[in-house]
PAZAPA-4460 file (N, C-alpha, C; in steps of 0.05 Angstrom, whole numbers, plus 32768, in hexadecimal, padded with zeros to 4 digits):
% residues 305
    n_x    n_y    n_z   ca_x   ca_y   ca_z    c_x    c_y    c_z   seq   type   mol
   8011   7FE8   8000   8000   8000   8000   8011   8019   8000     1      X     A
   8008   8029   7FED   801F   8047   7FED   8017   8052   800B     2      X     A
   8026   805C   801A   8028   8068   802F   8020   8086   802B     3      X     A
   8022   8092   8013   8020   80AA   8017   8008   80AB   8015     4      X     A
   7FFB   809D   7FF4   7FDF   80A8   7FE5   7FC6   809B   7FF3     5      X     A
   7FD1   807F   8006   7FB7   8079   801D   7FAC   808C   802D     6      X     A
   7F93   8088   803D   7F8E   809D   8055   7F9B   8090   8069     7      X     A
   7FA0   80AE   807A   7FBA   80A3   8099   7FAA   808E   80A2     8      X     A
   7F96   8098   80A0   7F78   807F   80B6   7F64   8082   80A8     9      X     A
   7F59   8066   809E   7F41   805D   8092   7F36   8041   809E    10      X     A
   7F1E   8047   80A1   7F08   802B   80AB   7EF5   8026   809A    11      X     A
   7EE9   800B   8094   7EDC   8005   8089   7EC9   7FF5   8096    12      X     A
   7EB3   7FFA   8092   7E9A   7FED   80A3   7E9C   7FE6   80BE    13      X     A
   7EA9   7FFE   80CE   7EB8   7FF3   80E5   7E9E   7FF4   80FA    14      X     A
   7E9F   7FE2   8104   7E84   7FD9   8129   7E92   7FCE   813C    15      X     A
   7E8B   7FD4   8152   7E8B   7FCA   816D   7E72   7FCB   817F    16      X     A
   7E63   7FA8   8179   7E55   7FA0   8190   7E59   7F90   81A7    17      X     A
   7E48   7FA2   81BE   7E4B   7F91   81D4   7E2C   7F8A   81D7    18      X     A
   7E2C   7F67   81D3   7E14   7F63   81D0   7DF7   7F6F   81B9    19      X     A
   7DEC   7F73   81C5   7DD3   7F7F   81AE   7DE1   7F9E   81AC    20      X     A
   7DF2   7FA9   81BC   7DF5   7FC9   81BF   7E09   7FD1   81AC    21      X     A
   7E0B   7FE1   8193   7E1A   7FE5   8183   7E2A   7FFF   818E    22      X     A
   7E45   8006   8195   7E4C   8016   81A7   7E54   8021   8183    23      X     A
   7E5A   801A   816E   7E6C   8021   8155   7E5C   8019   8144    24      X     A
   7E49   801E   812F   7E3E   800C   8110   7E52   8013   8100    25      X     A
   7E52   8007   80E6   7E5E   8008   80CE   7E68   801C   80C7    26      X     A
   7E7B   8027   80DC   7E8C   804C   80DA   7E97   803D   80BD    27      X     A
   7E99   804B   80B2   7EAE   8051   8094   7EB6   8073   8096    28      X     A
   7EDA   8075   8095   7EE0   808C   8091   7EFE   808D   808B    29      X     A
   7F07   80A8   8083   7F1D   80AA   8071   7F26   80C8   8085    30      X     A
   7F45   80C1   808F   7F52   80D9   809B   7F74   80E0   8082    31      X     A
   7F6A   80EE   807D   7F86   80F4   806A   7F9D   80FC   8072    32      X     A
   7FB8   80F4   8069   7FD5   80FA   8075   7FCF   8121   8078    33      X     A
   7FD4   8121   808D   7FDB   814B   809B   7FBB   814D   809F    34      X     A
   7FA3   8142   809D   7F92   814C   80A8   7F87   814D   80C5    35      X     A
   7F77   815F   80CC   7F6C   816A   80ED   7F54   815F   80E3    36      X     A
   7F45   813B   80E9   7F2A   8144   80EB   7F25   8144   810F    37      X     A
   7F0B   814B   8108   7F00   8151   8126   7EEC   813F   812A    38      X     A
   7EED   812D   8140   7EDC   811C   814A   7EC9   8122   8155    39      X     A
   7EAE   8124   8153   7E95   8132   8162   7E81   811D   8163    40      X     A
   7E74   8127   8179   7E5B   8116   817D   7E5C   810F   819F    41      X     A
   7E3D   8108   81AD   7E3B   8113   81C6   7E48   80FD   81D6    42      X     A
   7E42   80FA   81E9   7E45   80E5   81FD   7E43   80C5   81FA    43      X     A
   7E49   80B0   81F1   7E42   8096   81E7   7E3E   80A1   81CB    44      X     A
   7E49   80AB   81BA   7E3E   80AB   819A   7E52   8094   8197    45      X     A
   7E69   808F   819B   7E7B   807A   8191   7E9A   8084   8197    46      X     A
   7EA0   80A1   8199   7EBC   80AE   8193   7ED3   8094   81A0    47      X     A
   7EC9   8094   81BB   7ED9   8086   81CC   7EE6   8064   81BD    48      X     A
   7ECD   805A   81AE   7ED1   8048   81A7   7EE3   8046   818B    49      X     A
   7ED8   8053   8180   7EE1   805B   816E   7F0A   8058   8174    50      X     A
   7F09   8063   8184   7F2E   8070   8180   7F35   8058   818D    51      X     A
   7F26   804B   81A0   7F34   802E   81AE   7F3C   801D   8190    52      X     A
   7F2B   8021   817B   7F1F   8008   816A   7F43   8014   815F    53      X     A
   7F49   802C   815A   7F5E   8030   8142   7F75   802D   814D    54      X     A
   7F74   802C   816A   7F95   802C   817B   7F92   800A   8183    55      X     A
   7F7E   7FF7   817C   7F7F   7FDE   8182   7F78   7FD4   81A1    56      X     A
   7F6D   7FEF   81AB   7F64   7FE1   81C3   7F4C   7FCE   81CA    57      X     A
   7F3B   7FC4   81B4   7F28   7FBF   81B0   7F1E   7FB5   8199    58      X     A
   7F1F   7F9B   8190   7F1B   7F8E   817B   7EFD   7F91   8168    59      X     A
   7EF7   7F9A   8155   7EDF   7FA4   8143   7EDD   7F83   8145    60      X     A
   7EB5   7F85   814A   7EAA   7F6D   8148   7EA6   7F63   8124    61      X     A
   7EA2   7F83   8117   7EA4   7F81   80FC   7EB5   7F92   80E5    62      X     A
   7EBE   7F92   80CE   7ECA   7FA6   80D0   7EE0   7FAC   80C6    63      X     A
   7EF1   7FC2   80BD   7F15   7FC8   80BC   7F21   7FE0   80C0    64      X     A
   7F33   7FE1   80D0   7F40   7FFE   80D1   7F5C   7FFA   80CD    65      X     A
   7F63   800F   80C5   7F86   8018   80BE   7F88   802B   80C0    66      X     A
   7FA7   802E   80D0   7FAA   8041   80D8   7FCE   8045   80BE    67      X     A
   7FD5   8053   80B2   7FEE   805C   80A6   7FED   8038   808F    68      X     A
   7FD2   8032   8088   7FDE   801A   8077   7FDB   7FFE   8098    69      X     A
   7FDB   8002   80A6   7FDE   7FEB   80BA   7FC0   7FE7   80C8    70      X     A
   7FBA   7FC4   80C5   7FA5   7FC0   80CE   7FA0   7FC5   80F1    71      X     A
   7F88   7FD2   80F9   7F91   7FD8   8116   7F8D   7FC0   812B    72      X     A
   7F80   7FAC   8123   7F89   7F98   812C   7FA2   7F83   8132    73      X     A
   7FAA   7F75   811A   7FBB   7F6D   8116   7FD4   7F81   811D    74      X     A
   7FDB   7F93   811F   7FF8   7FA7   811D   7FEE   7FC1   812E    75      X     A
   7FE0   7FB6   8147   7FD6   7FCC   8152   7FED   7FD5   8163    76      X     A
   8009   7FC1   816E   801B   7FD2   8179   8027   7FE2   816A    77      X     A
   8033   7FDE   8148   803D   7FEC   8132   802D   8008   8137    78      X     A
   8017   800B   8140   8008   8020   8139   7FFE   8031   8158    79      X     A
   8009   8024   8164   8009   8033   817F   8021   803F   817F    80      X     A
   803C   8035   8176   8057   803B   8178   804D   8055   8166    81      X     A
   8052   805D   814C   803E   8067   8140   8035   8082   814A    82      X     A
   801C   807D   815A   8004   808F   8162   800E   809F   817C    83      X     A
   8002   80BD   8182   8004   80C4   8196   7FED   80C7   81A5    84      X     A
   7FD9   80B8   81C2   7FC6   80B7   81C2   7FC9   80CA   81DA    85      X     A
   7FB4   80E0   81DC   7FA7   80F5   81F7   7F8D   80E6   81FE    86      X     A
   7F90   80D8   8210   7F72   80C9   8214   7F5B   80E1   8224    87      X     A
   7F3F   80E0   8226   7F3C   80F8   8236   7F3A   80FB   8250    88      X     A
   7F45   80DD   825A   7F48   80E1   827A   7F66   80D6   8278    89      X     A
   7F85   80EC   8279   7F9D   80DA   8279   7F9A   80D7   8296    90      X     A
   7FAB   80C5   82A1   7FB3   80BB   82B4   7FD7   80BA   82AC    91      X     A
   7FE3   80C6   82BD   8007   80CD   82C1   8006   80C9   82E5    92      X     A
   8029   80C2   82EA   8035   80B9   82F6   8029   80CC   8314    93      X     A
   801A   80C3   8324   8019   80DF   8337   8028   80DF   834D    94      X     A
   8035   80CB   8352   8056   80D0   8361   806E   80E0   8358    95      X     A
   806B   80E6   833E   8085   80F3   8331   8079   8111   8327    96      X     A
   808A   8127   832B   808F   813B   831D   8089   8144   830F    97      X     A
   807F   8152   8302   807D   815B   82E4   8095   8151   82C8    98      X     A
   80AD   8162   82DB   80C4   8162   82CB   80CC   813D   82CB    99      X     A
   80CC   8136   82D6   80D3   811C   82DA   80BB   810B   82CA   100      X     A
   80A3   810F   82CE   8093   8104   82AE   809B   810C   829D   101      X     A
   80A0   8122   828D   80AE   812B   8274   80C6   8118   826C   102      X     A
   80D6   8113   827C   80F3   8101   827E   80E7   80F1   8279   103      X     A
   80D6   80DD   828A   80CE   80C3   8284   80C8   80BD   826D   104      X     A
   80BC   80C4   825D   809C   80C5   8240   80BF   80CD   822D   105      X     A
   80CD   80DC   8235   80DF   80E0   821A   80EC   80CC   8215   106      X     A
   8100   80BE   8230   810A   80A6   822E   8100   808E   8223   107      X     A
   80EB   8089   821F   80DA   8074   8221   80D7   807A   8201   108      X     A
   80CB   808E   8200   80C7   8099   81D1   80EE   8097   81CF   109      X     A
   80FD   809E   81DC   8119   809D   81D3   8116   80BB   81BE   110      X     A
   8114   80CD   81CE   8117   80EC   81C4   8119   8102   81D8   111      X     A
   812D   810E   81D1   8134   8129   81E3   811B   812D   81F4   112      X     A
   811D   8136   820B   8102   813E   8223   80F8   815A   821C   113      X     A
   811C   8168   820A   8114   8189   8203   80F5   8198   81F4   114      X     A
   80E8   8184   81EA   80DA   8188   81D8   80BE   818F   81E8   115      X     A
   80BE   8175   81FC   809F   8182   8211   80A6   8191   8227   116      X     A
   80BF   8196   822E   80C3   81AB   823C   80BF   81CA   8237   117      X     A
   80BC   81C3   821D   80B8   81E5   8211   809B   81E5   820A   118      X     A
   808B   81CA   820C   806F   81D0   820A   8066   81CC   8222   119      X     A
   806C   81C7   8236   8068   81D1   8255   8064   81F0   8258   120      X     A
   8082   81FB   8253   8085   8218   824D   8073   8225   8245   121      X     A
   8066   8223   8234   8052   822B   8224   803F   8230   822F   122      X     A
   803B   8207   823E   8019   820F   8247   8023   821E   8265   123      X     A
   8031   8225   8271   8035   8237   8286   802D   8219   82A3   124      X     A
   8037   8207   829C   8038   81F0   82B0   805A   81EE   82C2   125      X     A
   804F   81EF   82DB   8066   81EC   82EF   806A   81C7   82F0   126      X     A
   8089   81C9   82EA   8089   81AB   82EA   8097   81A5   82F8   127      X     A
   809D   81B1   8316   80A5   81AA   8324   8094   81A7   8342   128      X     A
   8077   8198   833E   8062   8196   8349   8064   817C   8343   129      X     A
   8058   8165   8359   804B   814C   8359   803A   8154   8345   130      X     A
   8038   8137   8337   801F   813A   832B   800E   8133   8337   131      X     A
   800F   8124   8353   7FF4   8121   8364   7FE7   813A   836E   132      X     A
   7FF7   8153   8364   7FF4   816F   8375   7FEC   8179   8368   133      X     A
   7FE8   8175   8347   7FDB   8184   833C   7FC4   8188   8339   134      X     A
   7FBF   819C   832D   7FA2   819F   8328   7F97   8192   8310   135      X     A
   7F7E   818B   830A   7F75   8185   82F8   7F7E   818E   82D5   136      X     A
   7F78   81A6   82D9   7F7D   81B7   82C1   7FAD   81B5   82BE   137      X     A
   7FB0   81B5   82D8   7FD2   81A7   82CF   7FD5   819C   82C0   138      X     A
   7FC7   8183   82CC   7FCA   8169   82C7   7FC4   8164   82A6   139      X     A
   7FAC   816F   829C   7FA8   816E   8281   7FC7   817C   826C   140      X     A
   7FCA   8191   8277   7FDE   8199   826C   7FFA   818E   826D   141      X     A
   7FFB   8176   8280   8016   8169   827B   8010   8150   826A   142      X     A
   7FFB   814C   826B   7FEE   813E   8255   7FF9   813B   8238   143      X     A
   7FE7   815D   8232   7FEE   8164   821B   800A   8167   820C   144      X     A
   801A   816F   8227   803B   8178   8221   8044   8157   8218   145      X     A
   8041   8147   8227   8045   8129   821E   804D   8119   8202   146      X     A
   8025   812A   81FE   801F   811B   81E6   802A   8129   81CC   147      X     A
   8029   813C   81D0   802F   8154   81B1   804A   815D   81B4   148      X     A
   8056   8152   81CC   8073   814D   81C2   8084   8138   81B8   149      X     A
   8071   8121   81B3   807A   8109   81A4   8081   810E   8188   150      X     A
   8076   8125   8174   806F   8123   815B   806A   810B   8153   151      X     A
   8050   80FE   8158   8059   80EC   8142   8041   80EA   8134   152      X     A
   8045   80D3   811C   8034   80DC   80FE   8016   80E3   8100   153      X     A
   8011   80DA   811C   7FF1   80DB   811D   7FED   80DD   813A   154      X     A
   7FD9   80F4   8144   7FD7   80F3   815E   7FBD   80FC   8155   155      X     A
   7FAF   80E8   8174   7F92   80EA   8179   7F8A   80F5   8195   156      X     A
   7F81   8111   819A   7F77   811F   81B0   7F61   8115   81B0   157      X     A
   7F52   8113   81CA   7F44   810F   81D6   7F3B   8128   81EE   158      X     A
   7F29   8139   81E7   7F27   814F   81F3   7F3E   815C   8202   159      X     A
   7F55   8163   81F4   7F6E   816E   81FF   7F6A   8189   820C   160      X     A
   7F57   8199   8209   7F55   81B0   8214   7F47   81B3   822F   161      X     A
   7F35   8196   8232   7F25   8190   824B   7F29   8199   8265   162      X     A
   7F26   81A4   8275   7F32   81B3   8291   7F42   81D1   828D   163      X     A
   7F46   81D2   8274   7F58   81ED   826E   7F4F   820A   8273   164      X     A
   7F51   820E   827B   7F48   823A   8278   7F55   8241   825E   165      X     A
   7F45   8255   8256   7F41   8260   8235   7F52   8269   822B   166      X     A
   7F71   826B   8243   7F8D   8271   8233   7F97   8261   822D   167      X     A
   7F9E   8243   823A   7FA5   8230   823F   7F9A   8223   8218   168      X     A
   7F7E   8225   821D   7F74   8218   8210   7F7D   8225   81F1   169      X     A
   7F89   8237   81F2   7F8A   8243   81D1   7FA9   8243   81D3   170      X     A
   7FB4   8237   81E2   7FD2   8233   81DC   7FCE   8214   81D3   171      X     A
   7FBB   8202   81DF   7FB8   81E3   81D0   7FB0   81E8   81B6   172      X     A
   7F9A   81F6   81A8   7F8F   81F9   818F   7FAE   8200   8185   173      X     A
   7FBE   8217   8182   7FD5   8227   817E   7FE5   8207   8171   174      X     A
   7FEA   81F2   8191   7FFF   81DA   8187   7FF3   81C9   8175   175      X     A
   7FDC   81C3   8177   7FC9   81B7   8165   7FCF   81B9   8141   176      X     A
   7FD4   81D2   8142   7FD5   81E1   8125   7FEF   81D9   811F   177      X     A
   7FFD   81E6   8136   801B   81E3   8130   802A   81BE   8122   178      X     A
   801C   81B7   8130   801D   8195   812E   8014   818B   811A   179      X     A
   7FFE   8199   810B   7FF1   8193   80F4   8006   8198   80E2   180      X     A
   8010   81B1   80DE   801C   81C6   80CF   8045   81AF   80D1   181      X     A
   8043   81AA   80DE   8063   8190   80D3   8058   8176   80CF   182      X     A
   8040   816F   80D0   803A   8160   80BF   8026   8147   80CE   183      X     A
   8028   814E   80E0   8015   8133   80F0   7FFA   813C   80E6   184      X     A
   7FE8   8120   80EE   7FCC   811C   80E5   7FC8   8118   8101   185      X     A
   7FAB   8127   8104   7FA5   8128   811B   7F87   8121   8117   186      X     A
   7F7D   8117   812F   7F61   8109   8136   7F56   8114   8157   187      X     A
   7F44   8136   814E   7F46   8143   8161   7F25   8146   8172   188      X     A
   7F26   813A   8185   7F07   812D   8194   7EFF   8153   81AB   189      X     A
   7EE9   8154   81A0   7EE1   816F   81B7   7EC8   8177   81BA   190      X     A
   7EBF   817C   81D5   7EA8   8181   81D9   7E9B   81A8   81CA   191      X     A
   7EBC   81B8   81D1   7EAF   81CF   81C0   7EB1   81D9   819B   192      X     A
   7E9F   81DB   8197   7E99   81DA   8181   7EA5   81F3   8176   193      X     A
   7EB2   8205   817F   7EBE   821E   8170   7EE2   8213   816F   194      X     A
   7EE5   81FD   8184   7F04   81F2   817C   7F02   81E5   8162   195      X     A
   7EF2   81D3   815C   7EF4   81C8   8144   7EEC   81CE   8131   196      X     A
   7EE4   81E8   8130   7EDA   81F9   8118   7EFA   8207   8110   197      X     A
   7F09   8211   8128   7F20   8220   8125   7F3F   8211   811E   198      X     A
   7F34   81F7   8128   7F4B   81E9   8125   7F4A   81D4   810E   199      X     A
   7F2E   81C8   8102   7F30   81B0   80F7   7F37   81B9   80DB   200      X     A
   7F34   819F   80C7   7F36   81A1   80B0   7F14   819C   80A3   201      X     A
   7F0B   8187   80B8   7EF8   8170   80A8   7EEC   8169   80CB   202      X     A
   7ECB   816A   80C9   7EC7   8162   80E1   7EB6   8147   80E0   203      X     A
   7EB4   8132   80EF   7EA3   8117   80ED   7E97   8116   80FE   204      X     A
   7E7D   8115   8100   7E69   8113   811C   7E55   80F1   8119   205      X     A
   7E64   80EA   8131   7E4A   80D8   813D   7E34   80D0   8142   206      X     A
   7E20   80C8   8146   7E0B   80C6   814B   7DFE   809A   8151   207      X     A
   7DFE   809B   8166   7DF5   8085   816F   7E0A   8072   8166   208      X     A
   7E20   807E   8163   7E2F   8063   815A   7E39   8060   8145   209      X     A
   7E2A   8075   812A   7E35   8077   810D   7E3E   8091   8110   210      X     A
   7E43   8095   80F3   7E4C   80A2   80F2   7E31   80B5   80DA   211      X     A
   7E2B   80CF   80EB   7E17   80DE   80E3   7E1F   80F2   80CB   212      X     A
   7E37   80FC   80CF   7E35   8117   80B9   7E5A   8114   80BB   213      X     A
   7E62   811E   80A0   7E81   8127   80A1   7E7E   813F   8091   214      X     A
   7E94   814F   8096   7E8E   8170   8085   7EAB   8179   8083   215      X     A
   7EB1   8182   806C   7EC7   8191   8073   7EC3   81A6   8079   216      X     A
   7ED6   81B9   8083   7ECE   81D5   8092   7ED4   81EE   807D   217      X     A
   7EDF   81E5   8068   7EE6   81F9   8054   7ECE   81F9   8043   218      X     A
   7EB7   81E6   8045   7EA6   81E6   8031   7E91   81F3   8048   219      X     A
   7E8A   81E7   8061   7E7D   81FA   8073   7E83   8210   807A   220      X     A
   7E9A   821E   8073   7E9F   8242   8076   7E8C   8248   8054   221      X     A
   7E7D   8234   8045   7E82   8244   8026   7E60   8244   802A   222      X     A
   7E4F   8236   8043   7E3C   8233   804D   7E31   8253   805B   223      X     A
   7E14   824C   8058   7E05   8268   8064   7DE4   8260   8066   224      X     A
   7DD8   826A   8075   7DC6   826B   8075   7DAD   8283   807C   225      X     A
   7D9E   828B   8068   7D87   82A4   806F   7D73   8293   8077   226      X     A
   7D62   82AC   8087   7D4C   82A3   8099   7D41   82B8   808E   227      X     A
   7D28   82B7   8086   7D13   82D5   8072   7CF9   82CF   807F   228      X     A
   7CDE   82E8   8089   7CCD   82E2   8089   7CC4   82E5   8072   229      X     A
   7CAA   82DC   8064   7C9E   82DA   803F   7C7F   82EB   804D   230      X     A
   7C76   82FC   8045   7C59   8306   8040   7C46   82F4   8029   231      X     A
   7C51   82EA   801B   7C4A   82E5   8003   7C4F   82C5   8002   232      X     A
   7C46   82BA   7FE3   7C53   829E   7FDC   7C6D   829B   7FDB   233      X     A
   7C7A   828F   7FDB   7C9E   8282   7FDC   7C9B   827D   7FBF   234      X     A
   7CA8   8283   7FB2   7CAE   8274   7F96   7CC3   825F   7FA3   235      X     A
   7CC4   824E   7F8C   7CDA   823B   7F8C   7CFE   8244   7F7D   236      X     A
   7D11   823E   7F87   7D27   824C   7F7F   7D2A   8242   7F62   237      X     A
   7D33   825C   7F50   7D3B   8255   7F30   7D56   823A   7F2E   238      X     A
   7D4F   8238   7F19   7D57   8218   7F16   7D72   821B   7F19   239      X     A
   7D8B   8233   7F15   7DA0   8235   7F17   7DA5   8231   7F39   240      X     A
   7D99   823F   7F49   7D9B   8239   7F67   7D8D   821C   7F76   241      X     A
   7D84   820C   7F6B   7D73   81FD   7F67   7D83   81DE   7F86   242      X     A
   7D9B   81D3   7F77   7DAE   81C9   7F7C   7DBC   81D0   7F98   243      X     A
   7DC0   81EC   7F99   7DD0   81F9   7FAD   7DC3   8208   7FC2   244      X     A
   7D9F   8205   7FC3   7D93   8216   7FD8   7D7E   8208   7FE8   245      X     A
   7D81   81F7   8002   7D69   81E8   8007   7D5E   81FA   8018   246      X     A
   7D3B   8205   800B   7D2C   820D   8019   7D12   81F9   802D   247      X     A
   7D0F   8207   8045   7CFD   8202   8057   7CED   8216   8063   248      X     A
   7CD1   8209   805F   7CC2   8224   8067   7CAF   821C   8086   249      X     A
   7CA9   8233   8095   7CA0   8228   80AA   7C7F   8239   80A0   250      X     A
   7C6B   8232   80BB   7C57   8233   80BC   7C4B   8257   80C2   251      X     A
   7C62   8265   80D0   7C5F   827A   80CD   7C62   829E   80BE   252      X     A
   7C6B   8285   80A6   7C6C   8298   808A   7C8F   829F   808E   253      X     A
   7CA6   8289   8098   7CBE   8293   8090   7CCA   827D   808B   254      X     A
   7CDA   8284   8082   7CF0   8273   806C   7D0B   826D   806E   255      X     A
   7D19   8253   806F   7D3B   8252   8079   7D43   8244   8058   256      X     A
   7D56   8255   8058   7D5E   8248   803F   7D85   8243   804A   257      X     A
   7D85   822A   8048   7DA8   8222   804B   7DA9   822C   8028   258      X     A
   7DC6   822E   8026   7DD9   8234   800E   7DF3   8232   8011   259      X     A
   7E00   8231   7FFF   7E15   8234   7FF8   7E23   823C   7FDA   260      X     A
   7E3A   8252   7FDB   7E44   8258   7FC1   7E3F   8281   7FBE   261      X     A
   7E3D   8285   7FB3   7E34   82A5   7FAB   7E20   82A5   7FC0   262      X     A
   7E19   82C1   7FC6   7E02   82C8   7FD5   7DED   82D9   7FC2   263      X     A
   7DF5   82E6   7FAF   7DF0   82FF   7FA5   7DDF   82E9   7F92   264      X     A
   7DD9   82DD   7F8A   7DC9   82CD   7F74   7DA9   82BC   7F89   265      X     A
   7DB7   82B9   7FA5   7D9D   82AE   7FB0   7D91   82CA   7FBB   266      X     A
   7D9D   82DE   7FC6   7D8D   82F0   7FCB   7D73   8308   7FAE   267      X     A
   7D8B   8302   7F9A   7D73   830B   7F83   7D5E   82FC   7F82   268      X     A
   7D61   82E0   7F81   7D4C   82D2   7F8B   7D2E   82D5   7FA0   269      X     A
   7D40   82E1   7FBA   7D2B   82E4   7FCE   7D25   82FB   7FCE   270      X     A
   7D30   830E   7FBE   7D27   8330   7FBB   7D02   832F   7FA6   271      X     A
   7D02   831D   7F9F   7CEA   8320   7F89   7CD2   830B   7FA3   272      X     A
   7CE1   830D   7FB0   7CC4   8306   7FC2   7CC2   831A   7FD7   273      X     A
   7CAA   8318   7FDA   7C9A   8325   7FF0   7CAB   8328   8016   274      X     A
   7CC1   8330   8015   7CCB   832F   8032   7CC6   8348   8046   275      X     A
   7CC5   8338   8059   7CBD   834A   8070   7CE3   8350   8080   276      X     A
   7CE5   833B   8083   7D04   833F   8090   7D16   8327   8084   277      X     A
   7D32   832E   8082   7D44   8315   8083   7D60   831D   808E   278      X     A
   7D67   82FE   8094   7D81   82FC   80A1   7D94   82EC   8098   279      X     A
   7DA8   82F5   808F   7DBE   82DD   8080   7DCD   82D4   809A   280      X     A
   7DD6   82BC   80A1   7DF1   82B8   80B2   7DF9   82A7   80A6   281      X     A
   7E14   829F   80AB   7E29   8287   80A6   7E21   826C   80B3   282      X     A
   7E2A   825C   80A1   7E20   8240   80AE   7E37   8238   80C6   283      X     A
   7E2A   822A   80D6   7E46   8226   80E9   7E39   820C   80F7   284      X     A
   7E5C   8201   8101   7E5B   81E1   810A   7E46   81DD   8117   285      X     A
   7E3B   81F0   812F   7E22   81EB   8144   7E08   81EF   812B   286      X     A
   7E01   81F7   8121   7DEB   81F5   8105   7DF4   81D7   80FE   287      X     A
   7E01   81D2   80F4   7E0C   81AB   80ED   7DFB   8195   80FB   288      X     A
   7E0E   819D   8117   7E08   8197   8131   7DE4   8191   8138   289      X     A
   7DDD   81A5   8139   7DC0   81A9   813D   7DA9   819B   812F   290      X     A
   7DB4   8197   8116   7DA6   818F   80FE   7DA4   816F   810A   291      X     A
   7DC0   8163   8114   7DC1   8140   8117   7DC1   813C   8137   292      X     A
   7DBA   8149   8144   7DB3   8140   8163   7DA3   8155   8175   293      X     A
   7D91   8165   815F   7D7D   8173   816B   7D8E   8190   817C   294      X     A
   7D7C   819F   8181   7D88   81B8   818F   7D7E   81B9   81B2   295      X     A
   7D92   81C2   81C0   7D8F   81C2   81D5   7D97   81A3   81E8   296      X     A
   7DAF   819A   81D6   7DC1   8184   81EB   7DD6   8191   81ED   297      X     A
   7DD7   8190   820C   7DF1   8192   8219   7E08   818C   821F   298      X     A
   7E0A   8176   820B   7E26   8170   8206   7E38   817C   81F4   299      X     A
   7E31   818F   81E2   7E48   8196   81D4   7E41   81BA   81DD   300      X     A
   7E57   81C9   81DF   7E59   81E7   81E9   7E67   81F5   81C2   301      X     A
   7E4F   8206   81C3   7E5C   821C   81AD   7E7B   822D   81B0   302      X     A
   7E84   8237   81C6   7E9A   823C   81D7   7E9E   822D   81E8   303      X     A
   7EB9   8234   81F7   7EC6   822B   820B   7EBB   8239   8224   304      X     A
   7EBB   822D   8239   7EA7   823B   8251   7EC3   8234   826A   305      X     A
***
């Protein structure tokens, strides 16, 4: 298999049941060498399982995944050696140090310690604290210094920003990029939805176990949507907009039309009708969101809080 022109990670009809309970159905998906996708979806959608299934912690009842060309079964230590995993509960040494975890994790990869010491620096972590002493939000951050100082070809976060305050947290997005940008593929899991709008490439959301919607984010910035009240009848859009404008009308004489592409050709459109008011906005990941797990769950945050 060419190493380059494969995807870093691809599955094919991949499941995991336990018993009648499908925690994973027939995921099929494609992560390309240097891409950020973003893993979404609520609580039990699958994420968890999902990343056990590609690091080999957990054998697909049905199914295939590869990770760089390597089956994740068969060659799942090849591909742990490989992988850099941020699980979203780490657990580190809480007898030892900060600085003295950094030592350990380098020796062990067999690479200079210099590298997460300067992403300690960064995140403004004292590493000369127990880690039994730290605080929560530390503790994530020596985490992070760990993992994204490994470089290696593919690292999978798992809510890396989790416990962080909003400076903290935009120095992780900051390494995120940085990490993308020399070349790793990353597989990036988060509950707020304005990180993976800022950071991804391509986002994949969950739902009961499949996999509900994938998007890239350069085609959802090219997304918009008006909201118009109508006095009048709605015509139907001219056959040129036809393709590119799904209208919906509600019961109280107003109108949402999603789009994408030019604006100035759907609004000539809605100027020859009868309007009382309109509103253009941009389409955005929480609109996605909303569409495939209803509005008003509290599992996923528009910002960071």
């Amino acid at each position: 298999m060419d190493m380059i022109e494969a995807p870093w990670v691809e599955t094919r009809g991949l499941s995991k049941r336990y018993g009648p309970v499908a925690a994973l159905e027939d995921c099929t998906l494609r992560v390309e060498r240097g891409e950020v996708l973003g893993l979404l979806g609520p609580n039990g959608a699958g994420k968890t399982t999902l990343i056990r299934l590609l690091l080999g912690f957990l054998r697909p009842t049905s199914g295939e995944a590869r990770v760089q060309g390597l089956d994740c079964r068969r060659d799942s230590l090849a591909i742990r050696r490989r992988t850099a995993y941020l699980p979203g509960e780490a657990c580190v040494f809480r007898g030892l140090r900060g600085a003295d975890v950094l030592r350990f994790f380098a020796d062990v990869r067999g690479i200079p310690p210099d590298p997460s010491f300067q992403l300690a620096d960064r995140l403004e972590l004292d590493l000369g604290r127990r880690v039994g002493a730290m605080s929560t939000g530390m503790r994530q951050k020596l985490a992070v210094a760990l993992t994204i100082a490994s470089a290696a070809s593919l690292m999978i976060l798992d809510e890396p920003t989790a416990n962080l305050d909003p400076s903290a947290r935009g120095v992780v997005l900051d390494l995120v990029r940085e990490t993308r940008a020399r070349g790793s593929t990353i597989v990036f899991s988060s509950h707020v939805l304005s990180e993976v709008e800022e950071t991804c490439d391509r986002v994949l959301i969950l739902r009961q176990g499949r996999v509900a919607h994938s998007q890239k984010l350069s085609e959802l910035r090219d997304q918009y949507r008006i909201t118009a009240r109508v006095a009048g009848a709605v015509l139907e859009p001219p056959r040129e907009l036809a393709e590119r404008v799904r209208v919906e009308r509600d019961a109280d004489g107003s109108v949402r039309c999603d789009a994408s592409g030019a604006l100035a050709p759907v609004l000539t459109w809605l100027a020859a009708l009868d309007l009382k008011d309109l509103r253009v906005e941009s389409a955005s990941l929480r609109a996605v969101y909303d569409r495939i797990h209803g509005e008003g769950r509290p599992e996923f945050r528009t910002t960071a809080t």
